[in-house]
Structures are given as structure tokens and as C-alpha cells.
C-alpha positions in Angstrom: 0.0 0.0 0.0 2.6 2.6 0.8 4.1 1.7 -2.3 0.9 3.1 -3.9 0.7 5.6 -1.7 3.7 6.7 -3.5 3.1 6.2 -6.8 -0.3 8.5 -6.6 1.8 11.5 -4.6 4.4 11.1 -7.3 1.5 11.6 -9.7 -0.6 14.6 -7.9 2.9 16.6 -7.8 2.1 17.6 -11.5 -1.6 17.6 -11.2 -0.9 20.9 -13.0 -0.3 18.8 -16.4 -3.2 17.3 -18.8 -0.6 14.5 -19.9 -0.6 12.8 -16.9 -2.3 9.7 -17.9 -4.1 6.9 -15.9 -1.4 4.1 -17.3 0.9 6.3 -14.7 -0.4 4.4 -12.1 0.2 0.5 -13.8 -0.7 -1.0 -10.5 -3.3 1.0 -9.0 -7.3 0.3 -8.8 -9.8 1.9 -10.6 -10.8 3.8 -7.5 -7.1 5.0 -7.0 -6.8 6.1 -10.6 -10.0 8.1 -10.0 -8.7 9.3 -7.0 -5.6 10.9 -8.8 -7.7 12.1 -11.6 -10.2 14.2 -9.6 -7.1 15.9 -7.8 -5.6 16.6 -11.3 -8.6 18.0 -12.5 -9.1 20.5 -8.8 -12.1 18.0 -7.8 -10.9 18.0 -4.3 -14.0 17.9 -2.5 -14.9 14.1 -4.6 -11.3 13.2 -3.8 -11.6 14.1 0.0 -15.0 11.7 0.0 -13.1 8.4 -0.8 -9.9 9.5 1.0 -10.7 7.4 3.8 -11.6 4.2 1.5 -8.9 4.5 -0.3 -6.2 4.0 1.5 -5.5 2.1 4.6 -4.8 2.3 8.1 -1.3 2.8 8.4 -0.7 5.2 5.8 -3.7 7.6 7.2 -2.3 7.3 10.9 1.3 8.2 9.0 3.1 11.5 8.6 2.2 11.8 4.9 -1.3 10.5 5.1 -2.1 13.1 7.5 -0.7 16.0 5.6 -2.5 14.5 2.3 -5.8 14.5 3.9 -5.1 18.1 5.4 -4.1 19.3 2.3 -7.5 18.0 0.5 -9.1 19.3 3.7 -7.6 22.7 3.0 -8.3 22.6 -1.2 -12.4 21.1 -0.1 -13.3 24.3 1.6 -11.6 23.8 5.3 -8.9 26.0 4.9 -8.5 26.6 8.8 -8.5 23.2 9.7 -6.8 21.8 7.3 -3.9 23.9 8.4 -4.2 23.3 12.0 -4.1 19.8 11.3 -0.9 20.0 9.1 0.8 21.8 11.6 -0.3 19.8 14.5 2.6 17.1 12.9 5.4 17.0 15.4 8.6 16.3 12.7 7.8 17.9 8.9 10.8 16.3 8.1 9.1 13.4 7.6 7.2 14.7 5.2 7.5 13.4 1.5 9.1 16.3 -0.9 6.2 16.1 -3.3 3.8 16.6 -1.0 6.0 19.8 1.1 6.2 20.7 -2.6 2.5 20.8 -3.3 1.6 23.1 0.0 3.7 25.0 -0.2 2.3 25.9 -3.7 -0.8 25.8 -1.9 -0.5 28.4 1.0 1.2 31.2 0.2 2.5 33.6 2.3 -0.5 36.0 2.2 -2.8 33.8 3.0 -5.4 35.2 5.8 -5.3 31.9 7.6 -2.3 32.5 8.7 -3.9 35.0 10.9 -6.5 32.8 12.2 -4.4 29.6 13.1 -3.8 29.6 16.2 -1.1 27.7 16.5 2.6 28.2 17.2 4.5 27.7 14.4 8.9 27.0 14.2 11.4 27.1 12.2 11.4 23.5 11.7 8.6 24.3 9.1 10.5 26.6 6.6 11.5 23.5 5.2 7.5 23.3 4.2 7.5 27.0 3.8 10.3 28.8 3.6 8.8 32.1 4.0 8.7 31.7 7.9 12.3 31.4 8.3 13.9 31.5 11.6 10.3 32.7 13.4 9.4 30.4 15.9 5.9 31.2 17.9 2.8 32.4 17.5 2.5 34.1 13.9 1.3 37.8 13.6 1.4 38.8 17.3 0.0 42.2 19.0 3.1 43.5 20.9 1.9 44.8 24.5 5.3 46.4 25.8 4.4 48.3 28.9 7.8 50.7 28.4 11.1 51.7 26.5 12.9 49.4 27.9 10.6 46.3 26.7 10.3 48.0 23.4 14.3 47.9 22.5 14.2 44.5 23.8 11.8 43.7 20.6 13.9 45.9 18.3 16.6 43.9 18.9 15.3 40.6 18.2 16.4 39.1 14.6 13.2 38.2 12.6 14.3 36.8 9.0 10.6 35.5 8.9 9.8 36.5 5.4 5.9 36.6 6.8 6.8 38.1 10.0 9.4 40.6 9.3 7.0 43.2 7.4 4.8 42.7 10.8 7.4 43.1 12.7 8.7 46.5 11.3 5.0 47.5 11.6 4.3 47.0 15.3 7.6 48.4 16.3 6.3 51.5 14.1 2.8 51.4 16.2 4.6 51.1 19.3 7.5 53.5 18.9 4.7 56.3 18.3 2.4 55.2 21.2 6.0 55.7 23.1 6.6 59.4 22.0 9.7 58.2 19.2 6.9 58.5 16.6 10.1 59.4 13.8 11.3 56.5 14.8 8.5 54.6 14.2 8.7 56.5 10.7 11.6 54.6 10.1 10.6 51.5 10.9 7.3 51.9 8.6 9.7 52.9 5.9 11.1 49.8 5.8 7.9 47.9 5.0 7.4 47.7 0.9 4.8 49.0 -0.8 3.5 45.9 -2.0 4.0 44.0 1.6 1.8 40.3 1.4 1.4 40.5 4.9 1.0 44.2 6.3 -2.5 46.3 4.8 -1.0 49.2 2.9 -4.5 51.0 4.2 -3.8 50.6 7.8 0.0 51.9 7.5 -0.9 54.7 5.5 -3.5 55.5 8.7 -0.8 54.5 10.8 1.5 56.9 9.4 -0.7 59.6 8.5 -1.3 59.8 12.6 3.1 59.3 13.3 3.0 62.8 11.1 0.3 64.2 12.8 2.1 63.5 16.2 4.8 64.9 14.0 3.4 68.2 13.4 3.9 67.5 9.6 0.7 67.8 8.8 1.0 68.0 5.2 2.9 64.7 4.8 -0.2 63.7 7.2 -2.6 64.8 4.7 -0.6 62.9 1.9 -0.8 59.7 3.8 -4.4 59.7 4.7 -4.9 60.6 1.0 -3.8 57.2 -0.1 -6.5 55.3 1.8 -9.0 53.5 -0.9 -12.9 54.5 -0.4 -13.4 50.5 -0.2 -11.0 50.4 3.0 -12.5 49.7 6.1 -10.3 52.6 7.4 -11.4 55.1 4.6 -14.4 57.2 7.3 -11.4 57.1 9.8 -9.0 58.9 7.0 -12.0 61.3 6.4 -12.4 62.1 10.4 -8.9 62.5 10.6 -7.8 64.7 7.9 -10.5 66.8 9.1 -9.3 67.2 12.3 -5.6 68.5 10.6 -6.6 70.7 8.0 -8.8 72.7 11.6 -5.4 72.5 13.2 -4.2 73.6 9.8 -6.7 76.6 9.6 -7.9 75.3 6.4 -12.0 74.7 7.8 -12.9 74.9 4.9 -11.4 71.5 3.8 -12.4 70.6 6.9 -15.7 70.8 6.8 -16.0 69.1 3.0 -14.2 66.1 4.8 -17.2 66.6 7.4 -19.9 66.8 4.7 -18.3 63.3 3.8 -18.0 61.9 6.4 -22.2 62.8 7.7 -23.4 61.3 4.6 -25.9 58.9 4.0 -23.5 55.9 3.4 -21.2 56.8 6.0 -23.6 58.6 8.7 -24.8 55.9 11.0 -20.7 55.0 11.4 -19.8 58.4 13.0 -18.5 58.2 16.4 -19.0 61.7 18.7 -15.5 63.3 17.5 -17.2 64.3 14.3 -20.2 66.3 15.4 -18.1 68.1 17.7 -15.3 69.2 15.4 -18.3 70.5 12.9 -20.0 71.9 15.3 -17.1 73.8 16.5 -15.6 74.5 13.0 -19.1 76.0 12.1 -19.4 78.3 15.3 -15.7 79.6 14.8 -16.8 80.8 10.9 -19.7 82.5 12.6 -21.8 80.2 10.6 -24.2 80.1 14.6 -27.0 78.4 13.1 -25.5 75.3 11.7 -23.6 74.7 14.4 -26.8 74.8 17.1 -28.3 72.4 14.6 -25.2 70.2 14.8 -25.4 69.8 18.7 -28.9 69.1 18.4 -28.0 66.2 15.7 -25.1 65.2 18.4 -27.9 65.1 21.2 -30.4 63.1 19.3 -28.1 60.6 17.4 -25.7 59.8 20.3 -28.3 59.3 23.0 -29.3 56.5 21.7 -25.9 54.8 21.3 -25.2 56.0 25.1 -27.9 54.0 26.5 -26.7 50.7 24.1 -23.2 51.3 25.1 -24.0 51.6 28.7 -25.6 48.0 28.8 -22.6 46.6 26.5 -20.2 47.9 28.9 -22.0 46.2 31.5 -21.0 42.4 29.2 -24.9 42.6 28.7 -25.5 40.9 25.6 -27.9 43.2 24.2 -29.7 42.8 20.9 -27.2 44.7 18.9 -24.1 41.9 20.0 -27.3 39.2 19.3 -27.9 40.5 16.1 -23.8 41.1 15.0 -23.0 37.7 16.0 -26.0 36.2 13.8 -25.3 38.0 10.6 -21.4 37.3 11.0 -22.0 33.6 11.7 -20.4 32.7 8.5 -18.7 35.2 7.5 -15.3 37.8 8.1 -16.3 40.7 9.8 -16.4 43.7 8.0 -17.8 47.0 7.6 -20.5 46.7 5.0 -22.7 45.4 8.7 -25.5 47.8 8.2 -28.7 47.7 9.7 -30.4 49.8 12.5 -27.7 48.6 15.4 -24.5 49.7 13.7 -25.2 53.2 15.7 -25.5 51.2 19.2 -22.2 49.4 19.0 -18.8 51.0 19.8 -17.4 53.3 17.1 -15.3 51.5 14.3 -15.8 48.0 16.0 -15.3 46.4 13.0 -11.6 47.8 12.7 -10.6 46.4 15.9 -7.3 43.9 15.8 -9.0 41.5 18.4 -12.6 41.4 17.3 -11.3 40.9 13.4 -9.2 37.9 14.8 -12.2 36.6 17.2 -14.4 37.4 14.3 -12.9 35.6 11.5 -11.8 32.9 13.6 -15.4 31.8 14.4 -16.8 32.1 11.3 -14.3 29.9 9.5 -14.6 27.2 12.5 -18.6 27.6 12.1 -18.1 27.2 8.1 -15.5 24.3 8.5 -17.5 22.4 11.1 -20.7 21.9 8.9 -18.4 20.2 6.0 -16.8 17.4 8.4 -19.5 14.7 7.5 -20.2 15.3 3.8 -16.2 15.6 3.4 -16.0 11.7 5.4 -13.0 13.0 7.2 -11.2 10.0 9.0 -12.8 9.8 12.4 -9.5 10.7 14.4 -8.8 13.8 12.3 -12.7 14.6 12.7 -13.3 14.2 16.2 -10.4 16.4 17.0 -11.7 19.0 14.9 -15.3 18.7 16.6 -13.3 18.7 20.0 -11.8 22.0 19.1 -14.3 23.6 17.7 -17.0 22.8 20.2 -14.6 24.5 22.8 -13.5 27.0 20.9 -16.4 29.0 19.7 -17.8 29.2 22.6 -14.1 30.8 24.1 -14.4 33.5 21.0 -17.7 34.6 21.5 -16.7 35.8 25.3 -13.9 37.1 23.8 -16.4 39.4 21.3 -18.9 40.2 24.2 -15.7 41.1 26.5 -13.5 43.0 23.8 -17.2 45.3 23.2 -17.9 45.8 26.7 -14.1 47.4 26.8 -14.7 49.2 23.4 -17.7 50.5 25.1 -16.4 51.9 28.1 -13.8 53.7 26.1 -17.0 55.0 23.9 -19.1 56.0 27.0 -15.7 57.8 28.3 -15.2 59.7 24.8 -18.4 60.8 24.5 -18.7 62.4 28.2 -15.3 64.4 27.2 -17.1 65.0 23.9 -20.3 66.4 25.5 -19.0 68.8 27.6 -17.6 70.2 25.3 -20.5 70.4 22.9 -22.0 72.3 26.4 -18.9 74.6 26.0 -20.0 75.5 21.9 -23.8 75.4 22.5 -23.8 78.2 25.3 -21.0 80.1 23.1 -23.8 79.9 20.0 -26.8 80.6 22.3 -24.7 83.7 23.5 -23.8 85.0 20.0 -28.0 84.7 18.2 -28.7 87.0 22.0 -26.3 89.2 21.4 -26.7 90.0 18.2 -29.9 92.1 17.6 -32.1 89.9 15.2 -31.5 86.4 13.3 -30.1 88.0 10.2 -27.4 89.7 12.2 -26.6 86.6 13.6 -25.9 85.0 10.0 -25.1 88.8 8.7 -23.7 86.9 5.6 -26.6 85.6 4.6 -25.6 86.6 1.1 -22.1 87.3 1.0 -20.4 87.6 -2.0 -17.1 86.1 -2.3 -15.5 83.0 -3.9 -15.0 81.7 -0.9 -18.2 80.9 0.7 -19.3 77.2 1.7 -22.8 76.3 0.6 -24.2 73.0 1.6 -27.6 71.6 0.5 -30.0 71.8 3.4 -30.6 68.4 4.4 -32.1 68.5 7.6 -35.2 70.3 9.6 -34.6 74.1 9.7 -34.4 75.1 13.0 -35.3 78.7 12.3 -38.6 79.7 9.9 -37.0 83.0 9.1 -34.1 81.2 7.4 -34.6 79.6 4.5 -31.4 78.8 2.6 -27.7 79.4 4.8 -24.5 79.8 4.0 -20.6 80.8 5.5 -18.3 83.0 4.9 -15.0 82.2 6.4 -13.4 85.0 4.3 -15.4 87.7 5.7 -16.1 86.2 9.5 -14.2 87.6 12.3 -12.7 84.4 13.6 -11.7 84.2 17.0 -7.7 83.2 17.0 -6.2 80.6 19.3 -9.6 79.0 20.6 -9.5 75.7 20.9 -11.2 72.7 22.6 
């Protein structure tokens, strides 16, 4: 049998090639021959089905039995489990160099399951795939050092890891910024290539559009924000965070455009409090009063709402929001696209966090990959393992969601009771300027200004005044009031 065993790797090793004929295989059965020709033809799901009549015993309790069925496992739609149970192989020296051949084809370095795995890797298996070098642990790790001193430690380890050193580069970059050495972390960002398999060119450009900011090179910050794609998940943050530069800039009007953006229909229900107050307080600054009143009173109304929700998430309450989120991402990666009418009572940009993407995508693919274990007849040891792990470990990452949102929301609640009081601070200013001046069209005295530089919105909301019809700003004719700031 392990003769045959042979003879059918030494034939799926150029599954690639229509001239591999059946007389290959002289002294195989009919149901080996159409075992080899499913695989050659990238049938693997009907070649995973008689994996476990085909061959016998000994050869599936073997080295390269195990990493045959794991490979079909990972080509038949169990990507997740097919690499846990491939890696879950002691000595991958004992591997067959057709079949370290034919995953490593299989799994490139960019693959998100690498992310997802969950298990500790070493350098024993760059001889499978050479990409992970001289790493040995857990692959794509969240660095937690708690000073300096723990963060030189980390620069000066030696990570040849083709898949981990681009990581590595960017978490010393996070974390020499979060540590106040943000051109340091410049540096290290700068190292990463522009067409990285294994770092989001999205996030870094975020990530380094913030180390500018910290910077004071605001322009460069713009730049980098700039490069974000609209289809990013980190595009509204981008829009929210060039805003904020161009105010420290003094260019409001960009600003507020960004702002427009940002409150659109698409992008609305996604707004966290920072948003409403930066409008609000760019609109009172232009003298544009009226707007900005109506701007706290769309703060009041919309983040009321998310309070109360966020209150009873930060509580570990699983509210109907989490109930509803972990439905609709049952079986699938979370992403942003979640829309429906709890996206606004669920932390800000919860669908950008590290932890809850890893959680996230972690359960769905165990939730995907457990359904397929009986129609895929999986050999009962490699299936009851996987049932084993899977029954424990879904249950694990859904605490892990409800846990990582009660945190998210107790940094929300926090936020938004900073955020408030100073929405207190701009409504009293606004209510102070419409008394002081001596009617409403005083108040907006440039009703009708004419200059090129005027911002003029579409109404899009209840007017708040009947005398007003249509409003717009001037911020080249408004007396702004230089060096306030909140």
C-alpha cells in the first residue's frame, strides 16, 4: 500500500499537467486512478470523499497520510482546519518532498489563515515553507510592551521571517509612536514595501498619517491619509482624521468638506462623537451660529441612543445589537458593510478592531468548516479532534467578542462624556452670540455674501429657524476668534 501511496503522490505533484495519464499508475485500482484524476482535475472535494476508503490504516495514521488528507481538507473548503491539522505534525521532516512541494504551492505567504491559526509555528517548518524562516511562535502577534525598555528589547530581536518581518517592522512603528519616538517609528514603517503580502497598505498609510500628525507635519499627514481607498475599512477614519488637521491647519474649509463626507448617507450611522463636535465647533468659529446649534442638536439626538446601548454593552450585557452582529457574522469575516439599525449602538469603528477581526474571523471559518466534516468523510481521528476544538473553541471566542465590546464601550461612554461637555462649552457660546446680536439675520449677517470663498451645503435636515430659508458661511469675511480651541 505505501508503495501506492507513493506512486499516486508522485503523480498529484504535476496535477498541473493534462498528460498525466491513468497508465501512470500500472498497479493502481480503478478507484485510486480516479482518485488521482479528480485531484488533477481541482475536484478535491470528490477526492476528499473516498480518502478514507482508499487508502489504509497505516498510511492515514502516518506522517504523509495526515498531511495529504489536510491538504485535500484545505483545497475542499476547510482552509482553517486543514492547516491546524498540518501543523499539528510533530517532525515535517518526515514529510515526502512532493507533498512539502504541493503546500507549499498551496499556502502562500499572504494567506489570511495565517492569521487565524492559532497555532505556534517553528522554524522546523521553513523546510514546508520557507517564507517563515527562523520565526518560531505564534505568527502575527499584537506587541503589549508596557515601556522603552521592553520595546528595544523587541527591536533587537532578529526576525528573518519572510511573513513576519514586514509585521514586525509594523508593530515596532505602532509602538514607537504610542512611546513618543513616533520618527522612529517612521523609520521602521519605511522599511515595509509597498507591496508587503502580509501588512495592509490602508492601515500603515492610517498608521502613518497619525506618526506625522504627532509629528506636526501635517501636510505629509494629509498625503498619507490621502492614499487610503474609499473600499477600506479605514477610509471614514481617513475622512475624520484629515479633518481634524486641515482645523489645526486653519484650512476649515477642507475641513468641513471632509465633514460633509464623512455625515453622509452611506457613512452617517458610522460616525462616532468626534465628528459632530469638530463640525459643530468649526461652524461656530466661521460665525456660521445656526448650523452649528443644529449640529449639537443632531449630536444630542443621534448619540443618546448609542449611550444607553453602550452603557448596557459595557456592562458584558448581551444586548440585541451583540445578538444580532454575531447572527449575521455567523459565517462570515467581519467587515464594515454590517448595516442595519444597530450599527449606531455598537462602539465606534468596532469592526476595525485587531482583536474582534481575529475573534471574528476565527469563528466564522470554524462555524463554516465544522458543517463540512460529514459530507467531506473525514477520518474519524482527524474529525473528532476537529469537533473537539471547535465545540470548545467558539464558545471561548464569542466571550472574547462580548468582552472586547464591553471594553470598546467603556472607552465610547468615556469619549463621549469628554465630547459632550464640550458640545455644552459651543452650545452656550452659539446661544450667547443669536442674544447678542440684535435679530437672526445679524446673527448670520452673511446671509448673502459675495465672495468666492463661501461654503454652501444643501439643506438636508429640519430648519431650525422659519426665518431662514437657505444658509450659508463666509470664512473669508467672518471675524474668527484666533487661538480658541477645545
Amino acid at each position: 500500500m505505501m508503495i501506492i501511496a507513493k506512486l499516486l503522490l508522485s503523480g498529484l505533484i504535476f496535477m498541473a499537467s493534462a498528460e498525466v495519464a491513468a497508465s501512470y499508475f500500472p498497479n493502481t485500482t480503478s478507484a485510486q486512478n480516479s482518485f488521482s484524476k479528480n485531484i488533477k482535475r481541482g475536484q478535491y472535494k470528490t477526492a476528499m470523499k473516498s480518502f478514507d476508503q482508499i487508502f489504509d490504516e497505516s498510511y492515514k495514521a502516518s506522517a504523509n497520510g495526515y498531511v495529504l488528507q489536510s491538504l485535500l481538507m484545505y483545497k475542499s473548503g476547510m482552509p482553517l482546519n486543514g492547516v491546524r491539522t498540518l501543523l499539528s505534525l510533530k517532525n515535517p521532516n518526515k514529510i515526502d518532498n512532493e507533498l512539502k512541494n504541493m503546500w507549499a504551492k498551496a499556502l502562500p505567504v499572504s494567506s489570511p489563515v495565517w492569521k487565524v491559526v492559532n497555532v505556534k509555528v517553528s522554524s522546523k517548518w521553513s523546510s514546508v515553507f520557507p517564507y517563515i524562516g527562523n520565526y518560531t511562535g505564534y505568527l502575527y502577534p499584537h506587541y503589549k510592551p508596557k515601556n522603552l525598555k521592553q520595546l528595544k528589547k523587541l527591536e533587537k530581536q532578529n526576525i528573518s521571517s519572510v511573513i513576519m518581518s514586514d509585521w514586525h517592522n509594523y508593530q515596532l512603528g505602532l509602538w514607537n509612536g504610542i512611546l513618543d519616538r513616533p520618527n522612529r517609528g517612521l523609520d521602521y514603517f519605511n522599511k515595509i514595501p509597498t507591496n508587503s503580502k502580509t501588512v495592509d497598505m490602508d492601515q500603515l498609510n492610517l498608521a502613518r498619517g497619525r506618526l506625522h500628525y504627532q509629528l506636526r507635519n501635517y501636510n505629509k499627514a494629509i498625503i498619507a491619509y490621502q492614499k487610503i481607498s474609499k473600499k477600506s475599512d479605514y477610509w471614514a477614519i481617513s475622512l475624520e482624521e484629515q479633518a481634524h488637521t486641515y482645523t489645526i491647519m486653519g484650512k476649515d474649509n477642507l475641513s468641513l468638506a471632509k465633514l460633509k463626507s464623512l455625515f453622509s448617507p452611506v457613512l452617517a450611522s458610522f460616525a462616532g462623537p468626534e465628528p459632530y463636535m469638530l463640525t459643530a465647533f468649526n461652524q461656530e468659529q466661521n460665525c456660521d451660529y445656526i448650523s452649528s446649534f443644529k449640529t449639537v442638536g443632531k449630536y444630542k439626538r443621534s448619540l443618546l441612543p448609542r449611550a444607553k446601548s453602550l452603557k448596557a454593552i459595557s456592562k458584558g450585557e448581551k444586548t440585541a445589537a451583540i445578538a444580532h452582529l454575531l447572527n449575521v457574522q455567523a459565517n462570515k469575516n467581519l467587515d464594515w458593510q454590517f448595516s442595519s439599525q444597530y450599527v449606531n449602538k455598537l462602539p465606534t469603528h468596532f469592526y476595525n478592531d485587531k482583536f474582534l477581526i481575529k475573534y471574528f474571523d476565527g469563528r466564522s471559518n470554524l462555524r463554516r468548516e465544522a458543517a463540512l466534516i460529514n459530507t467531506l468523510n473525514i477520518t474519524d481521528k482527524v474529525a473528532n479532534k476537529i469537533r473537539a476544538y471547535s465545540e470548545a473553541r467558539i464558545p471561548y471566542l464569542e466571550s472574547k467578542i462580548t468582552k472586547r465590546l464591553a471594553y470598546l464601550a467603556k472607552r465610547d461612554l468615556k469619549n463621549i462624556s469628554n465630547i459632550t461637555k464640550k458640545m455644552h462649552l459651543i452650545e452656550a457660546e452659539v446661544i450667547q452670540q443669536l442674544h447678542i446680536a440684535k435679530d437672526i439675520k445679524q446673527a448670520s449677517r452673511f446671509n448673502k455674501p459675495n465672495s468666492r470663498e463661501v461654503l454652501v451645503f444643501p439643506d438636508d435636515g429640519e430648519l431650525w429657524m422659519d426665518e431662514i430659508d437657505k444658509y450659508s458661511a463666509s470664512i473669508g469675511f467672518c471675524n474668527k476668534k484666533k487661538g480658541k480651541s477645545l
